[in-house]
N, C-alpha and C positions, 0 to 999 in steps of 0.2 A: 352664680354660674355653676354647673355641672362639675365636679373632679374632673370627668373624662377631656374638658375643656384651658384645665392648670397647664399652661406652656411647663416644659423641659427647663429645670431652675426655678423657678417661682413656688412662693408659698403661700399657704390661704388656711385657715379658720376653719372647721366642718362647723355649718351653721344648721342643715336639718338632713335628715335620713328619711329617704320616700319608701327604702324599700322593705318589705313587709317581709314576713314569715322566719324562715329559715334563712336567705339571706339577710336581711334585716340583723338575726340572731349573731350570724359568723363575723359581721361588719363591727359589732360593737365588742365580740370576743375579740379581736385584732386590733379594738384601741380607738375606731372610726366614732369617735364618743361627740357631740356638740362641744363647741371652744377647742378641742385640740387640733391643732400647726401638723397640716401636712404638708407636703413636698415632695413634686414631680421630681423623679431622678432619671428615667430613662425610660425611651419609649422601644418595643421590640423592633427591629428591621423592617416584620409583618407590619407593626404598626400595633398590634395585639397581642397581650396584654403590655400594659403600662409598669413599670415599679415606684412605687410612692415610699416615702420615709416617715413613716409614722410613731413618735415617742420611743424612738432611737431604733427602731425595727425596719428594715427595711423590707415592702409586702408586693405580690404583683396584684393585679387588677383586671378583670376585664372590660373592656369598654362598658360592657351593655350593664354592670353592674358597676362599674365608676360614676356613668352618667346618672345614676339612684343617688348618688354624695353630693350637695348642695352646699358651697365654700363660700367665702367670699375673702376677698384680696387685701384688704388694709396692710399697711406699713405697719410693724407693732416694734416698741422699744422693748430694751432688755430688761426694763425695771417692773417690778410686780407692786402692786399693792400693799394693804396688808393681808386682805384674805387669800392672796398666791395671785390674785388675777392679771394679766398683765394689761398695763393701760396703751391704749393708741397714740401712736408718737402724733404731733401736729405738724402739718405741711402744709 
């Protein structure tokens, strides 16, 4: 699913980055890296931009370059590995 798609409260995984150049550049300076836990925290009134919680940063968004962040939604527990990864709880 799209970032621009993460409900208000929930959290997801950045699984791939579509977007190219200059954006592409600014999204991974800000931490939008593959494997790292973002989190919707609040959408504008407008509805535009979004604010996500990214590796304790809180960043806004705009749709049309949210919907470029490719997540996905698993349940993850709080225990890591040993190489730092952290493993998928089972449900």
């Amino acid at each position: 699913m799209a970032l621009a798609q993460l409900p208000v409260g929930h959290t997801g995984r950045i699984d791939t980055l579509l977007a190219r150049g200059m954006t592409r550049r600014r999204l991974l300076d800000l931490g939008l890296i593959p494997g790292a836990e973002v989190k919707t925290i609040r959408r504008s009134p407008a509805g535009d931009p979004t604010a996500y919680l990214i590796r304790g940063t809180v960043i806004a968004l705009r749709e049309e370059v949210a919907r470029q962040v490719l997540v996905h939604t698993k349940i993850y527990s709080s225990k890591e590995d040993s190489n730092g990864s952290v493993k998928p709880c089972m449900q």
